[in-house]
N, C-alpha and C positions, 0 to 999 in steps of 0.2 A: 924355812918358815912354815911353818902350820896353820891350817886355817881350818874356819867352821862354818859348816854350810847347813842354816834351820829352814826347811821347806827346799822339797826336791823336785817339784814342779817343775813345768818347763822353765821358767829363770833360774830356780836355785841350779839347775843341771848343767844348763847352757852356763853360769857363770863359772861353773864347774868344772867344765870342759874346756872354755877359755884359759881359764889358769893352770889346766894339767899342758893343753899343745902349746902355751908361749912360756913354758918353765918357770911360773909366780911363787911356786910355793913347791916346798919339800913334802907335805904331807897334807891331807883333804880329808875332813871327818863330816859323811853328812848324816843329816838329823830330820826325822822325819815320823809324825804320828804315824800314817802309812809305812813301816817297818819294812814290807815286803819291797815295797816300791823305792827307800832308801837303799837297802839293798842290792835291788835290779840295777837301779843306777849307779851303784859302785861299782858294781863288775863291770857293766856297760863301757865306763869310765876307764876301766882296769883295762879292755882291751885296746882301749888308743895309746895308751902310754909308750909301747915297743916303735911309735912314731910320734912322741912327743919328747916327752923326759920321765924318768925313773921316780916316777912322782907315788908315796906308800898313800894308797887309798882303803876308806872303812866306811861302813855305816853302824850308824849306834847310838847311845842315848847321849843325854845333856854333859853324865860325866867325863863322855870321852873328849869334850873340849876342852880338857885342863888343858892350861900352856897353849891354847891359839893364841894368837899376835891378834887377829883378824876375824871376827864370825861373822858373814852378810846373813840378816838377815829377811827371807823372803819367801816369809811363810804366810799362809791369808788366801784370801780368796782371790780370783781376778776379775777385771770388767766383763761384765758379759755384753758380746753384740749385742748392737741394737741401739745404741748412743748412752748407755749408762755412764755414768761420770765415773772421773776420780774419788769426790767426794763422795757419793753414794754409797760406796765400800764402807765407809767409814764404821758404823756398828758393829759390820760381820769383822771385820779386821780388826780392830780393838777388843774385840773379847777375848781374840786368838792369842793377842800380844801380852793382854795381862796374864797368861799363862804361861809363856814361852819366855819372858827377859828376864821375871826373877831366877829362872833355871840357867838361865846361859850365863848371868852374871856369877850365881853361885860357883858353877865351875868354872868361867872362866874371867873369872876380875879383874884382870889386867888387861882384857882383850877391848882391839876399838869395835863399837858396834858400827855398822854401816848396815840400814833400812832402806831397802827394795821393795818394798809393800805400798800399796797405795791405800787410801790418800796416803800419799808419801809423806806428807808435810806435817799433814798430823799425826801421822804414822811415827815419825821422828820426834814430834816432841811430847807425843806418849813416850816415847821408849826412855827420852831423858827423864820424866819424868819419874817413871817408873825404875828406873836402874841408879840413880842418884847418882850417876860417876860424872867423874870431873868435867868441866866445860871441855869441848873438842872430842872429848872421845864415843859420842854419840853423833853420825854425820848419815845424813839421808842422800842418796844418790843425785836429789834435786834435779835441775836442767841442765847437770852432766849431758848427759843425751839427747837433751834438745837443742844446748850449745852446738854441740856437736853436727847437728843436721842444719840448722841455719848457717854453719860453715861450710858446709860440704854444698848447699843449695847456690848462696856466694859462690862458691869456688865454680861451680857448673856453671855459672852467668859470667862471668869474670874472665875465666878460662886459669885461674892459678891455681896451686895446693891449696889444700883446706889449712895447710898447719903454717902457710903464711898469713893466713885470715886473723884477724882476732877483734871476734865479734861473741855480744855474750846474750844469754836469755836468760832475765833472771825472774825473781817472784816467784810467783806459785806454780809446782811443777804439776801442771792444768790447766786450765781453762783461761784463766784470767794472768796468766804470763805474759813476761815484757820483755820483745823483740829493742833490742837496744839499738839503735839505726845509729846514735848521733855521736858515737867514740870511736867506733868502729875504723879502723885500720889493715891498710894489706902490707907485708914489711916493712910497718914504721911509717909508712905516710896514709894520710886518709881517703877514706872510698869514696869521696865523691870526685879527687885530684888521680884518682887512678883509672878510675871509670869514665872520666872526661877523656883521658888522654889514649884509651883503649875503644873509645865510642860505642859505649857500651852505658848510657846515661841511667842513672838510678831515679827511675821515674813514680811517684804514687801508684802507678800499676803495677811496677816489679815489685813496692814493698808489701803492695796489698795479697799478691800472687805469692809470696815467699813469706809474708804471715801466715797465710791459710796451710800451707803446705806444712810449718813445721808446727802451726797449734793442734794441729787434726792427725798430724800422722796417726797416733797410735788409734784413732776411732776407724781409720781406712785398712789399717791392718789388721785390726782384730775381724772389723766385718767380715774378711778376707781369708784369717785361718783361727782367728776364733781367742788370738793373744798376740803377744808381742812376745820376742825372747833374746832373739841374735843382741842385735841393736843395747838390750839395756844391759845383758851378759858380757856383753865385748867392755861395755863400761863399767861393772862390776871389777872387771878384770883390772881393767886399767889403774882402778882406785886404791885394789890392794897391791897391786905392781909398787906405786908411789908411796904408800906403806910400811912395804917392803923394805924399799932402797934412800927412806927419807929425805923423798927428793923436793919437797919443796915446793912443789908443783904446785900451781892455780888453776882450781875446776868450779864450777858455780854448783857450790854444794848449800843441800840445805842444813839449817843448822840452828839452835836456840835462840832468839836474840837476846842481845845485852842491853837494851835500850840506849846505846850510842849512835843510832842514827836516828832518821826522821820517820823509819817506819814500828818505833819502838819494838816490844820484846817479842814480835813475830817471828815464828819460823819457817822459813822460806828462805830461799836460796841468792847467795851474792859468791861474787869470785872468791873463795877463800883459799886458803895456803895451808897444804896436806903435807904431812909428814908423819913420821912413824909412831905419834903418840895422839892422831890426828889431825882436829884444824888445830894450826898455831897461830893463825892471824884472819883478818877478814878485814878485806879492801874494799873501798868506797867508793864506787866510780862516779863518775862527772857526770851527773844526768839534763836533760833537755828538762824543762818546764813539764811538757807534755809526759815522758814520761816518768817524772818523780812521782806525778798527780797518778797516774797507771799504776804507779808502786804501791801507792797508801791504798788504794783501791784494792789490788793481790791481796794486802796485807788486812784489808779489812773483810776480805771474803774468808781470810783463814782464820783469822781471830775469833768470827762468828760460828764457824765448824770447831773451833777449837771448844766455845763454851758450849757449843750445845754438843758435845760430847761429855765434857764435865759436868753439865746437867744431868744426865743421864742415869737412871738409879743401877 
């Protein structure tokens, strides 16, 4: 499998580096206005392989992405410490995208795109818009990775595996996200019937204490080194892994809407079902009163960054 890495920054590298040490991909082309810095990180790259897998690594322009399966793209600027939003990004990172997706599509039009750039949400539905290719094969990394840490936060209270968790965060991957408390399950039975019988009760303070923790991680970590990279690279990897091997898989990706639910043509993230030509399905989960009202809300904070981006001369 081939893939295409645009922006080699610390996430495009780190996702880079993921898929070269768990054997994702046959060959990795990365792409980068900084040419030297593309570069460095090839070789860089090139030296873990004799401890990963035999994986052909390059840096080089948009043409050498003929024939990817797969391009993430995550190129853009990033939050700067200090509490700057997801949204905020939004100007500097859209200027960057209209430049970058007509070139990745030209050379590589069969490829699924997957957006790592923040605002991610509108990040993603610029890039559909702008690349015009088929429904599914434009997917934003979404609450992949905040899925992810509300399960592992679970699992730490709990005392089980995160990957018998299944619990989701969906909406906007930012600020005004939804902790889904009320579907929530640990091997098939529900968390309040496991947590009872483990005495370990799920109380308004645990949700308020385990909200805070996975809305804010990334504003704690950047303070701290100034980005984020392991954490959304490991999920980078993961997405073109299921890609790869079209498996099927359900990750709360973000992705165009269809206006078949209640939060019309919003883009922002629900469980959907990845396979190798992208999303092929998107499920509906069972929401609490409380939080459908949270959804339209996600959905009306992105809607309104959505036009006043399209306002924009």
């Amino acid at each position: 499998m081939k893939i295409g890495i645009v922006g080699t920054g610390m996430v495009g590298s780190t996702a880079g580096f993921a898929v070269v040490m768990n054997e994702i991909a046959d060959e990795v082309v990365l792409v980068d206005l900084n040419e030297r810095l593309a570069q460095a990180q090839a070789e860089d790259m090139f030296d873990a392989t004799p401890f990963g897998s035999a994986v052909r690594i390059s840096a080089g322009h948009y043409e050498q992405l003929r024939g990817a399966q797969v391009v993430l793209l995550c190129c853009g600027v990033a939050q700067r410490p200090g509490g700057e939003t997801r949204l905020q990004l939004e100007g500097r990172n859209a200027a960057i995208f209209h430049q970058v997706v007509p070139q990745v599509v030209k050379a590589a039009p069969d490829a699924v795109l997957v957006v790592a750039s923040n605002p991610l949400d509108v990040m993603t539905e610029l890039t559909a818009r702008i690349s015009q290719l088929p429904p599914g094969r434009v997917i934003g990394s979404g609450t992949a990775l905040d899925t992810a840490r509300f399960r592992t936060f679970l699992s730490e209270y709990l005392d089980v595996s995160p990957h018998s968790i299944f619990a989701y965060v969906l909406g906007e991957h930012g600020d005004s996200e939804v902790l889904v408390w009320s579907s929530i399950q640990v091997g098939g039975v529900p968390l309040a019937s496991v947590a009872e019988k483990a005495g370990r009760p799920i109380t308004d303070g645990l949700k308020a204490q385990i909200d805070e923790k996975v809305r804010h991680a990334a504003y704690r970590i950047i303070e701290g080194k100034g980005m984020t990279n392991f954490g959304i690279g490991a999920t980078l990897a993961r997405l073109v892994r299921a890609i790869r091997d079209d498996e099927h898989a359900v990750f709360t990706l973000s992705a165009p809407g269809t206006g078949e639910t209640p939060f019309g043509d919003v883009c922002f993230s629900l469980p959907r079902v990845l396979g190798s030509r992208g999303v092929v399905a998107t499920l509906h989960p069972v929401l609490s009163t409380e939080e459908e009202e949270a959804m339209k809300r996600s959905a009306l904070v992105l809607q309104k960054a959505s036009q006043a981006l399209a306002e924009r001369p």
